[in-house]
N, C-alpha and C positions, 0 to 999 in steps of 0.2 A: 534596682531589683526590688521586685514586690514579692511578700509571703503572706500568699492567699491561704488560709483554714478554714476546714470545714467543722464540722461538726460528728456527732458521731449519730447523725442521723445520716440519712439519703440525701444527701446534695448535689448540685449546679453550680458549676465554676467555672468563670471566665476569667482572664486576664486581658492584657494592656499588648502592646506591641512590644516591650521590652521582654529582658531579662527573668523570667517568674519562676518563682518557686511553689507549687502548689502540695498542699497534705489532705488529702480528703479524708483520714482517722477512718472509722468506722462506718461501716454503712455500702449500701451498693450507689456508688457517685458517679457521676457525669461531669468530667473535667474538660474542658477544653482550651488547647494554647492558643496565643497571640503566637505573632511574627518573632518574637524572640528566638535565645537559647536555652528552651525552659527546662527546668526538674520540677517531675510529679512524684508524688508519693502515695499510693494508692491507696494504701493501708489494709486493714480488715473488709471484708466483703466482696460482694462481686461487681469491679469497678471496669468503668468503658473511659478510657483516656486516650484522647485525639491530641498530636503534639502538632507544631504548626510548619513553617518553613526552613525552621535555625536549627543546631545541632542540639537536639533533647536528651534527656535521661528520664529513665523510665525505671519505676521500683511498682511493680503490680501490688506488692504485698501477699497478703494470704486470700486465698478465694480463686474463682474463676474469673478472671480477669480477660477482656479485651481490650488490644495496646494499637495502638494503629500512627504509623509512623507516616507524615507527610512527604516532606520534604528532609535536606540536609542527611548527614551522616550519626546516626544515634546509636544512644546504648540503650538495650532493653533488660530488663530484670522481671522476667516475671514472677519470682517468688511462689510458696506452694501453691496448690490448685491445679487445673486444669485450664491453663490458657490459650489464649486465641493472641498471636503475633503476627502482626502484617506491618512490614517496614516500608518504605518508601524509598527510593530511584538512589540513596546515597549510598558509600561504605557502611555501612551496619555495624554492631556488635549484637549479638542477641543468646541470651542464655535462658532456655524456657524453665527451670529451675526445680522444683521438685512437681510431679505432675504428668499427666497425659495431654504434655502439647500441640498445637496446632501452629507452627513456625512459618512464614511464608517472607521469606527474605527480597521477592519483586528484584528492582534493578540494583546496581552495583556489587561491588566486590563485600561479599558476606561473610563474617564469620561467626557461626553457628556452632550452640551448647544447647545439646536437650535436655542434659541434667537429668536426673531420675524418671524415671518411668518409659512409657513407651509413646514415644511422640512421633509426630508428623514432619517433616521437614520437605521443605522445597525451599532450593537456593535461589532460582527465578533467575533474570538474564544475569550477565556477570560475571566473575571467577571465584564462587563462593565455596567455604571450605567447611567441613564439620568438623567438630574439636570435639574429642574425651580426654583431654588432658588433665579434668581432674578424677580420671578413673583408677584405682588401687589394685584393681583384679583386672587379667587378661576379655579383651575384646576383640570379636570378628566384625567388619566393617567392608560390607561386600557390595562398592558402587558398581558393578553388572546387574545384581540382583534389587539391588536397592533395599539390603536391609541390615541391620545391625544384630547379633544376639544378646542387645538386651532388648527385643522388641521394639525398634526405633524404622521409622521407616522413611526414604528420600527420596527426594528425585532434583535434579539439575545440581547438583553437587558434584564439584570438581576438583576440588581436595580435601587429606582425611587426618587428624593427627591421632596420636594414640595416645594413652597414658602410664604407668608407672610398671602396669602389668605386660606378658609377654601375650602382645598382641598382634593379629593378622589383618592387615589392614590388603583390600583387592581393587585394582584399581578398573576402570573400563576402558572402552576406545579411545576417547578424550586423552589430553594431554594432562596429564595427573600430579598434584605434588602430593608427597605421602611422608608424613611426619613420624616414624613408630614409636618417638618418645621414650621415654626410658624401660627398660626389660629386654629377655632378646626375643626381638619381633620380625616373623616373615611377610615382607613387603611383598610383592608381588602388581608388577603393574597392566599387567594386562597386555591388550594392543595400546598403538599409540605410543608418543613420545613421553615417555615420565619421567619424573627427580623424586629422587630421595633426599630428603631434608634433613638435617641435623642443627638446621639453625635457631633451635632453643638450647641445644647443649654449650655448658661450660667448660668443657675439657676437651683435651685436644679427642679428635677419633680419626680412624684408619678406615677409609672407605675401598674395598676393591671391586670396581663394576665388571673387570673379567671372571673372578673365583666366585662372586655373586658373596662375598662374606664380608662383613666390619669389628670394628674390634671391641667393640660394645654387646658380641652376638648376635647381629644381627642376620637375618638369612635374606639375598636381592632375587628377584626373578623379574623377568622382562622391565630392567631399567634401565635407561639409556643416558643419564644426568645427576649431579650429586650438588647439593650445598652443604658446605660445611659451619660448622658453628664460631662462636668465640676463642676455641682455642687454638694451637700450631695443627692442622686438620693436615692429614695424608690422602689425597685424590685418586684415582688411580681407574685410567679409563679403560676399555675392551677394544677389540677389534675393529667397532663402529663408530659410528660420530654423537662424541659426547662432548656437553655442554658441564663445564667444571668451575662453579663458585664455590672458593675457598671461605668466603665469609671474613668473618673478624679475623686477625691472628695472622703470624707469619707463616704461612702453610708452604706443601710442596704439593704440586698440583702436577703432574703424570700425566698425560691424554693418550699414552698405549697406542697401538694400529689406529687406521681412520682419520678422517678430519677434524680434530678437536676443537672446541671453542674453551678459552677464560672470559667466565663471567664477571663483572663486576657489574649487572644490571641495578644491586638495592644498594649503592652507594651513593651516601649523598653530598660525601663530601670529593676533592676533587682527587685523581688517581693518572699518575703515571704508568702505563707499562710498553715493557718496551719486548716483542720476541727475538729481536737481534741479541740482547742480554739476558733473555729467559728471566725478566724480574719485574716487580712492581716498586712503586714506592710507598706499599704497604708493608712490604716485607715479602713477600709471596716470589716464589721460584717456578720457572717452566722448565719439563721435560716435554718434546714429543707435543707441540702447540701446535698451530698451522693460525691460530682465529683469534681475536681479540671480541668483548662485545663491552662498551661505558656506561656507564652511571648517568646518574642522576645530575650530576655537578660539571665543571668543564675539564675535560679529562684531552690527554696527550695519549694517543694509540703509534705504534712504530711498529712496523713489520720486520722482515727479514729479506732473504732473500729468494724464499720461493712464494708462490701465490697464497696470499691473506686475502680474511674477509674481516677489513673494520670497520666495525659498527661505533658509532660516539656514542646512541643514545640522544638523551638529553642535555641541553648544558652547549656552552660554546667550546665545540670541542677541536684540535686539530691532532688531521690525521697525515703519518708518516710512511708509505707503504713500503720502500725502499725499493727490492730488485721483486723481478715477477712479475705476474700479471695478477695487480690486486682487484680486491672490488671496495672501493671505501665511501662508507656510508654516514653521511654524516648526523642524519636524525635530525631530531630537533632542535633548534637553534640558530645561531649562526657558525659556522663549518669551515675550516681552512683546510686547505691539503698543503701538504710543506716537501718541497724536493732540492732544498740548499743540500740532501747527499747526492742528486742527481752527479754523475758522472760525464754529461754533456748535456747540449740544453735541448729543452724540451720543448713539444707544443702542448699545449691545455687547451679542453676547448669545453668549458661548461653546459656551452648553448647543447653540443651533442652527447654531452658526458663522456667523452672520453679525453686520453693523454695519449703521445708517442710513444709509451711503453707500456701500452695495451692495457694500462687501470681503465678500469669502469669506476666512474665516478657518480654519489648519487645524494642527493641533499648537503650539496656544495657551493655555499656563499662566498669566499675567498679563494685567493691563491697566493702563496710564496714561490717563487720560482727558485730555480740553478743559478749556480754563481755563473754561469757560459748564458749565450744568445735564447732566448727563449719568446717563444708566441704564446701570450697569456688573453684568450678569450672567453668575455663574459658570457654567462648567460642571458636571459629574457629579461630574469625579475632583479637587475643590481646586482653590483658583485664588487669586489674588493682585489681588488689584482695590484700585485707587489713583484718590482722584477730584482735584482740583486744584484751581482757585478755588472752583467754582459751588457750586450748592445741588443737591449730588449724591443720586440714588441707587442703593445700592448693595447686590445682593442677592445671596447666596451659595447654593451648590448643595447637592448632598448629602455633598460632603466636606467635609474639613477649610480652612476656607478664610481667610484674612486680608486683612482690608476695613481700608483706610486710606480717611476722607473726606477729608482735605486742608483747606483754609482753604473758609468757607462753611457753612451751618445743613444737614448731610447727613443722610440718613436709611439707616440700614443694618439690614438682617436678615440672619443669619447661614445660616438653613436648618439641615439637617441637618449634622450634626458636630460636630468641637471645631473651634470659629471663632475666631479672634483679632481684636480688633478692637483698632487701633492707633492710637496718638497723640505724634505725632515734637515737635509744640510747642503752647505754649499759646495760638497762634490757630487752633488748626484746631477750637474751636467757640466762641461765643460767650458770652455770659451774660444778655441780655436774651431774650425771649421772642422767635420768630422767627427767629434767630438761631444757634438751640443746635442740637446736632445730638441725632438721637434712634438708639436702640439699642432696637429691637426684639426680640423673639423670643430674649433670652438665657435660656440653659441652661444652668445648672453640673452636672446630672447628665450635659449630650451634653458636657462637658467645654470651655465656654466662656469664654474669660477676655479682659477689658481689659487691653491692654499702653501700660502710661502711661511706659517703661521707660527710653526717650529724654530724657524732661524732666527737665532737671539744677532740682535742689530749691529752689538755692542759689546763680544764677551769679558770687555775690561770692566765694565759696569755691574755691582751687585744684581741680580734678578735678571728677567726676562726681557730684551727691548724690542719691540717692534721695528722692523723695517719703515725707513721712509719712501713716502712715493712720489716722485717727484712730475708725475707725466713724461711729458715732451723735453723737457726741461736736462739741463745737462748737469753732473756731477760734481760737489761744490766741496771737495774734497772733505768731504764729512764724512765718519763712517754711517753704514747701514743704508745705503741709499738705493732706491731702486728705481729707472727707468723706462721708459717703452720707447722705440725708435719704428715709423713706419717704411719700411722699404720698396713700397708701391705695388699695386694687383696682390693687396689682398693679402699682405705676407708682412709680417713685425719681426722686432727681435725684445724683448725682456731680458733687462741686464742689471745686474746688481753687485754693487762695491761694498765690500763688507769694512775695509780695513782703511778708507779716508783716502787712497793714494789718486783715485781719480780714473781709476781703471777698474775695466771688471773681472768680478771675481767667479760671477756664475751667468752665462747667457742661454738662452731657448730660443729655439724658434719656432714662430707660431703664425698659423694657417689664419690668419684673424687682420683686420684694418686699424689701423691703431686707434681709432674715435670708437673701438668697442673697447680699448684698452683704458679704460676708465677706472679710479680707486673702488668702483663698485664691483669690480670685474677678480677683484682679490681679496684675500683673506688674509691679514698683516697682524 
């Protein structure tokens, strides 16, 4: 890191591509960043500071200052005067400070302080919020009109927080979050679907979106969704479909008439909930749920028994829909659906997104099947298909795909790709006929391989032993041994003695010539 100074005359300053820290003191200066994460310090006068592609910080100083944000996600400080802010395509932080600012927050998610005076604000694309949270006296804050009554004026602002006073915060068409902050403040959201926020408070609060009241005083009008804060928060939805994040704390979350959702969209770490148990593993209770929606982390969604909608979110999430006809959405990630409560077995069929019990299935990378007979199909892009007790089967798409049968005589096709076909122990196939699971359609030229890679050779042996492989070759009463046997046109058996005696202990059969049954052809 460099610390560039100026003078307290009118200076030109450049930096380096690194890390810099610049102070232009006195004087009307010309700063301009490197590629770094730089900090400028404006100082006195009327300074133009250009930051560059990394996440900056910006201190205008006193004066009329122009701050212009490149790239990255920055904080700006304009300090007194009358500045000019123009951020760049990141998250922002930007507070124009004492002054008649000119705020223009461009892309990303903004959030915006005009500080004293009567500024300009434009949030630009994005979901940018305006903040008076450090206001001591009541404020009107009216995005229909686009204006505030301390002379502030906006446009593309999509959420508003308040401050200490009892303030009136108005929301527009837009999908609005509205923060009233502390004092009793009438929210009111407008059209569109809005939330009332409480998630800067530290105590617990009583939100009721039917009565339109909180227990902090506050007055609701046209809101349709609540977050609640750090403490045991009390939810409490209306007759329509609200959207109910509890937040921190062990809360009780109510969703009243309508189709409810529980939020845990700003969680980052991982979250159980289940609405068969009305609970989380945050602490958090459901009355009157229908919806789950996850986080940010790899979160467990379980339904009930009438129609869900769950959402994972982000995060490798699996979802549980149980009875109904759900719709489970896995978001981003990689996605499991899980039906070992299934009550009989099931079809899955990813490629069309649906199951036999009428789920709609939607950014779904995996499957766990019923413990009964089940048909587990992949989709396009790979997929992860796991079957459980039954006499599964299990057919794979055009990707790359990995088919476990589980315990039970399952029959698996790989389809197009390099397919894995997996084997965690030596009951998941049998050895008498009927029994045995079969392996179709193997391809070593599409790059397909058995992974036997789990089963320890040896369990009398400290640690992990690989299987031996013996080809053609027959069993030499050692434990751990595995061989291929061809049975002519194109049809093998793979058999494997775990215990030395000379006999096996797990056979397959497989759609394959045995000269493709090669030690390449396995994962040991």
């Amino acid at each position: 890191m460099t610390d560039i100074i100026g003078t307290p005359g009118d200076d030109m300053l450049g930096g380096s591509p690194g890390n810099d820290v610049y102070r232009g003191l006195e004087g009307d200066d010309v700063i301009t960043g490197g590629g770094g994460s730089d900090t400028f310090y404006g100082g006195d006068g009327n300074d133009i500071i250009t930051g560059g592609t990394g996440n900056d910080r910006f201190d205008g100083g006193a004066g009329d200052d122009t701050l212009y944000g490149i790239g990255g996600s920055d904080i700006f400080d304009g300090g007194s005067g009358a500045d000019l802010i123009i951020a760049g395509d990141g998250n922002d932080r930007i507070d124009g400070g004492d002054g008649a600012d000119d705020i223009r927050g461009n892309g990303g998610d903004d959030l915006i302080t005009g500080g004293a005076g009567a500024d300009l604000i434009d949030g630009g694309a994005g979901y940018d919020i305006a903040s008076y949270a450090g206001n001591t006296t009541g404020i009107t804050v009216d995005l229909v009109a686009g204006t505030a009554s301390d002379g502030d004026q906006f446009t593309g602002i999509e959420g508003l927080i308040g401050g200490s006073g009892d303030d009136h915060l108005i929301g527009n068409a837009g999908g609005n979050i509205l923060d009233g902050g502390a004092g009793a403040d009438l929210v009111d959201g407008g059209a569109g679907y809005d939330t009332v926020s409480f998630a800067s408070h530290t105590t617990a609060v009583t939100v009721d979106l039917g009565l339109g009241t909180t227990s902090d005083g506050d007055t609701l009008i046209s809101i349709e969704a609540a977050t609640g804060g750090a403490g045991d928060d009390h939810l409490i939805g209306d007759a329509g479909s609200n959207v109910l994040d509890g937040g921190a704390g062990a809360d009780l979350i109510d969703g009243g008439g309508g189709n409810d959702y529980v939020s845990f969209a700003y969680r980052l770490s991982p979250v159980s909930a289940s609405l068969s148990t009305g609970t989380s593993s945050d602490g958090d209770s459901f009355i009157s749920i229908e919806n789950l929606i996850g986080g940010w982390a790899d979160d467990q969604l379980t339904g009930d028994d009438t129609a869900n909608h769950l959402s994972g979110g982000a995060g490798d999430d699996l979802l549980a829909g149980l009875g109904g006809a759900d719709v489970l959405d896995g978001g981003d990630g990689f996605d499991t659906v899980i039906y070992l409560s299934a009550s009989a077995g099931m079809t899955v069929n990813l490629a069309a997104g649906n199951d036999s019990d009428g789920d709609q299935l939607i950014s779904i990378e995996a499957v766990i099947g019923s413990r009964f007979n089940d048909v587990l199909i992949a989709g396009h892009d790979g997929a992860t298909l796991s079957g459980s007790n039954g006499d599964d089967v299990l057919i794979g798409g055009d990707g790359n795909d990995v088919l476990r049968g589980g315990a039970g005589a399952d029959t698996m096709t790989g389809g197009a790709g390099a397919d894995h076909f997996v084997y965690g122990f030596i009951s998941d196939s049998g050895t008498a006929g009927g029994t045995r699971d079969r392996i179709s359609d193997f391809s070593r030229s599409d790059g397909d391989l058995i992974d036997m890679s789990a089963i320890d050779a040896d369990a009398g042996t400290a640690g992990h032993q690989p299987l031996t492989f013996l080809g053609t070759g027959v069993f030499t009463h050692t434990a751990g041994e595995m061989r291929v046997v061809g049975l002519g046109s194109g049809v093998s058996i793979i058999a494997v003695d775990l215990d030395g005696d000379a006999n096996s202990d797990l056979v397959i059969d497989i759609d394959a010539d045995v000269t493709d049954l090669t030690a390449a052809a396995f994962l040991l």
